[in-house]
KOLPA-347645 format. One record per residue (C-alpha): y, z, x negated; residue in one letter. Coordinates in nm, 2 decimals. Layout:
BEGIN
Y/Z/X/A
...
//
This chain:
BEGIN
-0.67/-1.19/0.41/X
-0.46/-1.50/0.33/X
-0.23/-1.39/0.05/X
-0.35/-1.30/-0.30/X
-0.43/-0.93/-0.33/X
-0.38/-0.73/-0.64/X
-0.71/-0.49/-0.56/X
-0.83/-0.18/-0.79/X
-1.16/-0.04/-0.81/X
-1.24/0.30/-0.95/X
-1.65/0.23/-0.99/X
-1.80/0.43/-1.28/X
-2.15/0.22/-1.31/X
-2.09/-0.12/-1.46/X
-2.34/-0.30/-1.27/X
-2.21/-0.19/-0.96/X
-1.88/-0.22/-1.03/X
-1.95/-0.64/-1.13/X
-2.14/-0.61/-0.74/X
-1.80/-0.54/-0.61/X
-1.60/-0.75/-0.81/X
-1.83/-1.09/-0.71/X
-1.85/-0.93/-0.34/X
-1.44/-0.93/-0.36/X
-1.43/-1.29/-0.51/X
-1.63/-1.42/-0.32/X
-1.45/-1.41/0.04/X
-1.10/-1.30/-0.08/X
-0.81/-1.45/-0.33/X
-0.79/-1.16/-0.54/X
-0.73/-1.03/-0.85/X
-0.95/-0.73/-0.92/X
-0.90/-0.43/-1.19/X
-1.21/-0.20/-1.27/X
-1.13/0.16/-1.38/X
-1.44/0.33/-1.46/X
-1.32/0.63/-1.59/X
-1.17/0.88/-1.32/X
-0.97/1.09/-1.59/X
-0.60/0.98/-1.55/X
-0.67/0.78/-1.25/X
-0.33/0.80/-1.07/X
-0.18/0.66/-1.43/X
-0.46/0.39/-1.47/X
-0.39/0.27/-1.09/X
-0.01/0.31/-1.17/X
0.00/0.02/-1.42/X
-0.18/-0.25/-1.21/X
0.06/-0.20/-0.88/X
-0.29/-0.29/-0.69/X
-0.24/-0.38/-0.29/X
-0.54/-0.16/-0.24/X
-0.73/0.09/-0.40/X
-1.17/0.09/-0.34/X
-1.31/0.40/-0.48/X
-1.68/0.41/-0.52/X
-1.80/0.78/-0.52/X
-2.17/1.00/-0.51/X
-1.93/1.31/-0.42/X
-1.56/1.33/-0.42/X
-1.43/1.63/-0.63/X
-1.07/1.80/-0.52/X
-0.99/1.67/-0.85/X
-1.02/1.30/-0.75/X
-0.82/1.37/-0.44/X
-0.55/1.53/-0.62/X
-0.51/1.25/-0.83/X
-0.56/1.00/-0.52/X
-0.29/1.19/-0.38/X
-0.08/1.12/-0.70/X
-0.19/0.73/-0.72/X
-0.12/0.65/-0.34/X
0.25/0.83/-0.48/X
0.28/0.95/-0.19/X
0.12/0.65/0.08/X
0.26/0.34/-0.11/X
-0.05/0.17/-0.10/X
-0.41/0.14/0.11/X
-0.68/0.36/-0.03/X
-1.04/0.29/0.09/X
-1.29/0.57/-0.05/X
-1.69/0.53/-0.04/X
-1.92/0.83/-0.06/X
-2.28/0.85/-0.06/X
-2.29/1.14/0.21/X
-2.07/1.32/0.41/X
-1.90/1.62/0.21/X
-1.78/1.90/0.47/X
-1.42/1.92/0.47/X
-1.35/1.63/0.28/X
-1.32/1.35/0.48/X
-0.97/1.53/0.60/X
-0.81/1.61/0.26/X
-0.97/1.24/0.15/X
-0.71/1.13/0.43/X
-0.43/1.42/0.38/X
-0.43/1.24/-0.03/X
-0.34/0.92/0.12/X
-0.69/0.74/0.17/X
-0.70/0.50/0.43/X
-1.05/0.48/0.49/X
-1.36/0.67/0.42/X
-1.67/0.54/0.48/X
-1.97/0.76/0.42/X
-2.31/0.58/0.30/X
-2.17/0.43/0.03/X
-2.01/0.07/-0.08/X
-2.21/-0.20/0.08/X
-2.07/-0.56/-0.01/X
-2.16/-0.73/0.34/X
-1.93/-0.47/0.48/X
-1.69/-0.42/0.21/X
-1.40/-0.71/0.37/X
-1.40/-0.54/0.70/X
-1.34/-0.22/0.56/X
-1.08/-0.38/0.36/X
-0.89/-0.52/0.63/X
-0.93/-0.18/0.86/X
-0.76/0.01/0.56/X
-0.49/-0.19/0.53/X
-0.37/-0.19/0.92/X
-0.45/0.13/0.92/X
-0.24/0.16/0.62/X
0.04/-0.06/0.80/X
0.03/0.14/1.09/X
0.06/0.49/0.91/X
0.36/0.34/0.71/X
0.55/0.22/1.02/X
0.52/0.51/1.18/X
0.64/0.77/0.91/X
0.90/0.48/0.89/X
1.00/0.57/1.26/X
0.97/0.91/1.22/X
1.20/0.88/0.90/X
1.52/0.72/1.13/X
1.44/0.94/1.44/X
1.52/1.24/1.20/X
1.80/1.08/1.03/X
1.92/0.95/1.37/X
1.84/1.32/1.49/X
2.11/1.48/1.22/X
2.36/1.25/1.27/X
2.37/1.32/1.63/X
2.39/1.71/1.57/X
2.70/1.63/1.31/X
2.89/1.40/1.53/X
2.85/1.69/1.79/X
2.98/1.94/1.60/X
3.26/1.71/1.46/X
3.37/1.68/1.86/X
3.36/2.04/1.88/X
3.56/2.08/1.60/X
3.83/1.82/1.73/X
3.81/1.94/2.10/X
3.88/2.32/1.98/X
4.16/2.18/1.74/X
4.32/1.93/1.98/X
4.23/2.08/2.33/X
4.08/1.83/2.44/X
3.74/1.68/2.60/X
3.43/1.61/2.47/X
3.49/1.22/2.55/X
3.86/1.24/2.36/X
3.70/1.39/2.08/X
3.42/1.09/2.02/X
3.74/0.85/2.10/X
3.90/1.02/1.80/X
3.60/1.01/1.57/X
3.52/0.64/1.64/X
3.87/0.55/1.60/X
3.89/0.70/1.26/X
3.56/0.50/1.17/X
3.68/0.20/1.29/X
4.03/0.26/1.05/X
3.85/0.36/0.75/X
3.52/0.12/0.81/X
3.29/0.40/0.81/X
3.01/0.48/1.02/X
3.10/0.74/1.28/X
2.81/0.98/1.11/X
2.96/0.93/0.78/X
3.35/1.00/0.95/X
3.16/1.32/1.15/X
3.03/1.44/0.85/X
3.34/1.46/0.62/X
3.51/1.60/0.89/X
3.27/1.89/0.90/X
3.21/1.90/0.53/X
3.65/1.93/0.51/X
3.61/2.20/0.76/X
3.36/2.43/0.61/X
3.58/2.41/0.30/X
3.91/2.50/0.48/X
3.77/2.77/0.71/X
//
């Protein structure tokens, strides 16, 4: 980790919580917050914008989670979550709230930059994909408005399916539009006139 990292951790015991700060220090250029009250926790991790999020806990309540899911607002930052034992059903609605790792057997400061740096690729990787997943949908829409905005033109104009995209892109080039955007008022204007 090159860059200085903005890091929160949510540790209620004080003495642990100053483990994990000197742990952090110690191998990483980093400015770390400690919460150690888990009441408000997705306000309290609001106001330091952290890169990343460690949360030390025996037994993660729903409660936690919910507020997790709230704090990572939704998935803007890396969440790593330690717990003492493995809770059944929890490791999947840890992940579903936006955690990016969850490590059972507790915080252990020899392997706490590992886990660190997994999170946040792991947290890279999830954003880049919903990212792609985001545009194919959009992408995805558009395609299904500029095809009924050629079926609209070919019925109107009697014409072909490759006249009628000729038409639409011409009108986008006129106006400086996007083809979508031209295929979309065009349907929009014809669901108000028929």
């Amino acid at each position: 980790m090159s860059d200085a990292l903005t890091i929160v951790v949510v540790e209620e015991d004080r003495d642990r919580a100053t483990q994990i700060v000197d742990a952090l220090k110690d191998r990483a250029d980093c400015e770390v917050f400690v919460i150690g009250n888990a009441s408000s926790l997705a306000r309290q991790i609001s106001a330091h914008q952290p890169d990343i999020v460690l949360i030390d806990v025996d037994n993660p309540t729903r409660d936690v989670l919910e507020e997790l899911t709230l704090a990572s607002g939704p998935m803007e930052r890396p969440v790593a979550m330690f717990v003492s034992g493995a809770a059944s059903g929890l490791s999947r609605t840890a992940v579903e709230a936006g955690v990016s790792a969850y490590v059972v057997d507790g915080l252990q400061p020899d392997r706490l930059h590992p886990v660190l740096e997994t999170a946040m690729a792991r947290f890279q990787v999830m954003r880049q994909m919903r990212t792609e997943l985001a545009e194919t949908r959009r992408a995805l829409e558009e395609r299904k408005v500029i095809d009924r905005a050629k079926g609209l033109l070919m019925k109107a104009h009697d014409i072909d399916e490759d006249a009628a995209y000729a038409l639409l892109r011409k009108a986008a080039m006129n106006k400086g539009k996007r083809v979508a955007d031209v295929a979309e008022a065009l349907v929009t204007a014809s669901g108000l006139l028929g």
